[in-house]
N, C-alpha and C positions, 0 to 999 in steps of 0.2 A: 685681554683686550676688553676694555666696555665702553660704552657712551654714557656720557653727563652731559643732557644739554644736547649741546650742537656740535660737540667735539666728540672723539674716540680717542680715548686714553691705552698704551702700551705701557706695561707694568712687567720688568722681570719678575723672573720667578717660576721654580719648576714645577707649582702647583696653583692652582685659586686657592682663595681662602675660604675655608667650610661653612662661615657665613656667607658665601655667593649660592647662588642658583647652578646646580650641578644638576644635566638629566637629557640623555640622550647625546647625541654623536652622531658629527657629519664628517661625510671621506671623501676629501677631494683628491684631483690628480694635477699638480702643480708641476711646472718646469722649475722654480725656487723659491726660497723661500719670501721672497718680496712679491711673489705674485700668491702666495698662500696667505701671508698677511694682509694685500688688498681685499681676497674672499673676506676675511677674518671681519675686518672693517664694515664690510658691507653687510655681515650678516648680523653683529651687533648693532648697526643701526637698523636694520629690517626687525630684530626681536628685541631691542632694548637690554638685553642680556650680557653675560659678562662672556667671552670667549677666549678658549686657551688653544692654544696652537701647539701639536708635535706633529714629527715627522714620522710620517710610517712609511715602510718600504714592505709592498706585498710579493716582489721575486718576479711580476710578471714584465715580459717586455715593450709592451705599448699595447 
């Protein structure tokens, strides 16, 4: 996910490309993954930056 502009763009793909901006990692805790994609949205427009989205599961129950 990035922003151009005034938009946020979603691009498949199981990786960024090594030309993007790779550095650091943030761990939310989402009910699914449309509500992990809105975070996703919001944090490319707050850093301008490009953001990839996976799922992690830590084992804990809430």
């Amino acid at each position: 996910m990035c922003r151009k502009g005034d938009e946020t763009f979603t691009t498949d793909g199981p990786y960024a490309e090594g030309k993007e901006h790779i550095g650091g990692f943030t761990v939310i805790r989402a009910p699914d993954l449309d509500v992990a994609l809105d975070w996703a949205r919001k944090l490319a427009t707050a850093t301008t930056l490009p953001i990839e989205v996976r799922p992690f599961q830590d084992g804990a129950d809430g």
